[in-house]
Steps between C-alpha positions, in 0.01 A plus 500: 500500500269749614651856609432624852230729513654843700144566726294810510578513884697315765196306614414379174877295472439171651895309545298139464428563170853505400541235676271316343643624182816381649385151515363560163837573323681238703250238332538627154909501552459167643354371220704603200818417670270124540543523861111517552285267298178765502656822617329639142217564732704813640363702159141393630591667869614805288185474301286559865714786631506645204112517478501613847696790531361641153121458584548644853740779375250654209179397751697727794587791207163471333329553877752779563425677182886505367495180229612581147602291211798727481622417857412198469715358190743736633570296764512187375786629213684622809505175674523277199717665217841572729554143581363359165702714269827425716448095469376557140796630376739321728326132368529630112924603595545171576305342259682692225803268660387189549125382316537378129303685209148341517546552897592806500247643267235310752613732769461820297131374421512457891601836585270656240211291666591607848573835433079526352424266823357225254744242564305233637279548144818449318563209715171324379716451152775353716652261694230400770636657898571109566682404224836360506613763247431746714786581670655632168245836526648707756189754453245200538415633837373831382144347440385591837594865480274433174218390663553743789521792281163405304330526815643824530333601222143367507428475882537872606181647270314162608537578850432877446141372336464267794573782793185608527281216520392308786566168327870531448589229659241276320628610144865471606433132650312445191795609257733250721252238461468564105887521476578179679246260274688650251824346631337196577544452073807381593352161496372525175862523344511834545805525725728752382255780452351417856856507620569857318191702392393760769130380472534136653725726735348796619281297746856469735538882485162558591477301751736728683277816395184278665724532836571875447164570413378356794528681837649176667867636488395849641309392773762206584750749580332664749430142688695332698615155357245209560554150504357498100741738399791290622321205339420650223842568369655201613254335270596706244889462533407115533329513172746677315801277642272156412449677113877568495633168597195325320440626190746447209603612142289238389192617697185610276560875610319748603187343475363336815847458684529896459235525742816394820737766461221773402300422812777493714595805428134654541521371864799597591455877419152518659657401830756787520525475879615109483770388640650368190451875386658692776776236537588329224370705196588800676840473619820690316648229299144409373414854452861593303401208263168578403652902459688400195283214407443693191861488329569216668212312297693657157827446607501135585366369165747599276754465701450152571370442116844604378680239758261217332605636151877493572508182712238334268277446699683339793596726780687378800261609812824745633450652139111509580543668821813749403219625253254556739709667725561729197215567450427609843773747471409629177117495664601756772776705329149572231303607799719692655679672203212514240179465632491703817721815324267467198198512636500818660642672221299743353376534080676074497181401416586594088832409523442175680252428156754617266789267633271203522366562158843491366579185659180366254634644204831329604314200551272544117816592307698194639223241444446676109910458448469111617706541778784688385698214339789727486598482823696159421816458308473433120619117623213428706182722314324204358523263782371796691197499307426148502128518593400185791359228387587567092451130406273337200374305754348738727330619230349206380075441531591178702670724784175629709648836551584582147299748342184277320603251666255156449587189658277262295552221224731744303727408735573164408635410156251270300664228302655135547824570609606431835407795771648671683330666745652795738366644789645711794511900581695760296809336507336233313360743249805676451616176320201444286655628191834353511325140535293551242816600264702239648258231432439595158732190387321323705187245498345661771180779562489760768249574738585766747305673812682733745355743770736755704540347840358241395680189574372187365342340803183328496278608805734732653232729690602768317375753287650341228308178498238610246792569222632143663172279462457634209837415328429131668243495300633496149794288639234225545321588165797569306698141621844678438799270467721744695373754765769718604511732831673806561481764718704730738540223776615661746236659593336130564512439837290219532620226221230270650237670316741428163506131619125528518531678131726200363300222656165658307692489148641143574105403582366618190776293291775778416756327331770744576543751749786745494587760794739815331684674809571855559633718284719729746362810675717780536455728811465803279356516099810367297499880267523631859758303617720514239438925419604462877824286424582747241472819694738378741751233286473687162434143395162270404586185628367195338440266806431573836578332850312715746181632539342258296345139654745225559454097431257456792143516365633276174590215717211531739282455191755188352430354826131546478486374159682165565266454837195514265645316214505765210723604253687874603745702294723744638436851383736657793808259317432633144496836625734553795866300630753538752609793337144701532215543291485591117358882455543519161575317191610753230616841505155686461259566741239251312744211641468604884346156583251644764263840472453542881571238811354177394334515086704400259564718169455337185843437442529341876218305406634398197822406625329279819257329236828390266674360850270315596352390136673134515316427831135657434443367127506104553207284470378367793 
């Protein structure tokens, strides 16, 4: 993530700190190939060696009487740009290939926002860092050089104000101290701009200028190692091992919890004489890793991003590892062929800004065109463009992520008809409007309440039990004649909190309860898949038997539904046979049944809804 800083002089290079950056990049790897639950904490590592070697590089130039803005930012385009520009336009050649329209215009708004080092401000409008989604942004990672770059900017002239008072130390603690209650918002809701601004961040970078401006490290190396050194950085390996292991995507991070990996860094480069420096940290494997640390960190991303996008979403581990292994190559061959050549070169400096502000344009231009839909044959344009999630439904004020959204009264029909009353995640929204056309013949009203992720479990311990007890609520208000549950069950691992769910509506007198299974989930968005079909069969096939989900999680859920004595309906049966699963239902791309791996379109909808009509609109 963070280039290697070439030093001033052969004693300022110190091999444990790439190591440590070694350990950093393995962490980072580790966790976006889901090897490591917490390895995100490697950016935070970065984050402390990258404060580090900055403040005690201008400090030692100010001193010395050579520091100028000039050198300064001319370094860091040497050691950034080479590397950057190389995966930039390697990530956008393969995008051209494989990423659909909307996708591929998101990565040209991705270049654009790495190229101007804002990307983890364009990532506030985003997917959050720990969302499923994620994996479909191969430039998601580019937020840290962001955040990095920012304190580029700012921290130089506030350290030049600070050099000659005695107090430096006291205003730089106290800009730590004021940065990191700023990140503590992150437990007032405010979790994605904790996670990505540079204020609620800077406190991690400083905390490595507190050690440079300190004359710990200076003296230390003249000492022989003491007991508390050795200590001292076993501690702070400990911490950052516990942190990795620990923590989790579903950690409230940074806040507090930041505090493990940032501290163990801190101690371990105070105690450069430590054992675990001169042996482990230091030693040439350790060292080689943390020496192309940099591309490694924008190598790795993509490259395993693309093998989610092709294998929707589920790689084989030999797949995982092949990639890595990749990207190790790829890494090195950077280093050694790009980096080092480039940055001894004299007058790159322009150059290097010229190629990397072409790359933006490339990046502008290709998010203002939509993504190029001209890249696909006339055949498959359309279903290229289907957007995700392009459903009534998901647009409806009863889904809680749709835009004015208001889960209230309005959602429930008033009248003296039966009800009807849905309520699940977005699969169960997506079907929202074909019910309500369906059941227009019907003696029935509709009340319906869907939250993404959301499944509808009473008392789950989740953060979805708000949107949960609140839904219970109008059930018991409302006294529906039919309450029917939907959601993506396969990602229910725990049916007895449904049985809990079921045993709550039979207690409060529900006359009928009815369980709707699956709708299939296909390993990659259906347009995707079958643009992909196309490209190599010159055909658009209208079922498919691989790479969508088999029979397994409908019967689990038949078998759960006759256990707790409810009615279920098959949506996997109405949708899918022996034969594969229906993709489409017309010619036109409006009658692809799917818009991405698991929402219905409306015509998908529509055609479920008239399946399973017989079964859903009785009296109970």
């Amino acid at each position: 993530m963070i280039a290697r800083p070439s030093p001033n002089n052969a004693t300022a290079y110190r091999a444990d700190i790439d190591g440590l950056r070694a350990i950093s990049i393995m962490l980072v790897v580790g966790y976006h190939a889901e090897l490591v639950p917490g390895g995100f904490i490697g950016v935070d590592i970065f984050f402390v060696i990258s404060g580090f070697l900055i403040t005690r590089n201008i400090l030692r130039q100010v001193e010395a009487g050579d520091f100028s803005y000039t050198g300064f930012y001319g370094r860091r385009i040497r050691r950034l740009f080479p590397a950057l520009a190389v995966v930039l336009a390697a990530t956008y050649v393969v995008g051209w290939f494989v990423l659909l329209p909307d996708a591929f215009s998101l990565l040209g708004k991705s270049m654009a926002a790495g190229v101007a080092f804002v990307s983890n401000l364009f990532q506030l409008t985003q997917l959050g860092y720990f969302a499923s989604d994620a994996t479909e942004n191969p430039l998601i990672h580019l937020w840290s050089l962001g955040i990095e770059e920012q304190f580029y900017i700012f921290w130089p002239p506030v350290l030049l104000m600070l050099f000659g008072s005695n107090r430096r130390s006291l205003w730089i603690t106290a800009i730590a101290i004021a940065s990191f209650s700023v990140n503590l918002l992150i437990f007032f809701g405010y979790k994605e701009w904790s996670f990505y601004s540079p204020i609620p961040r800077a406190w991690e970078l400083l905390a490595g200028g507190l050690i440079a401006n300190s004359s710990i490290c200076r003296r230390k190396s003249e000492e022989q190692p003491g007991q508390s050194d050795h200590l001292l950085a076993a501690t702070g390996l400990a911490a950052i091992v516990v942190a990795a292991i620990w923590l989790t995507k579903e950690s409230i991070y940074p806040g507090l919890e930041a505090l493990l990996p940032v501290l163990g860094a801190v101690l371990i480069i105070i105690s450069p004489n430590a054992g675990v420096n001169r042996v482990l940290l230091s030693s040439r494997p350790m060292v080689l890793i943390g020496l192309i640390s940099y591309p490694l960190y924008l190598w790795h991303w993509p490259l395993l991003s693309y093998l989610w996008i092709l294998r929707g979403g589920n790689p084989t581990l030999l797949e995982i590892w092949a990639v890595i292994i990749v990207a190790f190559g790829l890494a090195w061959a950077t280093f050694r062929f790009v980096e080092i050549p480039l940055r001894g070169r004299p007058n790159v400096v322009p150059r290097l800004c010229f190629g990397l502000i072409t790359i933006g344009v490339a990046g502008i231009l290709t998010a203002n065109a939509s993504g190029f839909v001209f890249r696909f044959a006339p055949e498959v344009r359309d279903i290229a463009r289907i957007r995700p999630q392009n459903n009534a439904g998901l647009r409806d004020e009863c889904f809680s992520e749709a835009p004015g959204a208001h889960l209230g009264p309005n959602c429930v029909e008033q009248g003296e008809k039966p009800l009807l009353f849905i309520w699940g995640d977005s699969s169960a929204a997506a079907i929202y409007r074909a019910i309500r056309e369906a059941r227009q013949s019907g003696p029935f009203r509709m009340a319906r309440f869907a939250a993404p992720g959301c499944p509808p479990l009473v008392a789950a311990g989740s953060v979805c039990d708000p949107f949960n007890d609140l839904v219970f609520g109008f059930i018991k208000s409302s006294a529906p004649q039919t309450v029917l549950l939907h959601a993506m069950w396969g990602q229910v691992g725990d049916l007895g909190k449904l049985m809990e769910t079921v045993r709550q509506l039979k207690a409060i007198h529900v006359p009928r309860i009815v369980i709707l299974g699956p709708v299939p989930v296909w390993k990659r968005a259906l347009p995707g898949a079958l643009v992909n079909s196309y490209r190599l069969r010159h055909t658009i096939p209208d079922r498919i038997a691989t790479g969508v989900s088999g029979p397994a999680d409908d019967e689990r859920m038949q078998a759960f539904s006759n256990a707790a004595g409810v009615e279920y309906i098959s949506a996997w049966h109405i949708l899918c046979n022996s034969d594969g699963c229906t993709t489409r239902l017309g010619p036109t791309a409006d009658d692809v049944i799917a818009t991405d791996i698991i929402h219905l379109s409306d015509a998908g909808s529509n055609f479920l809804v008239a399946g399973i009509a017989d079964r859903l609109f009785v009296r109970p």
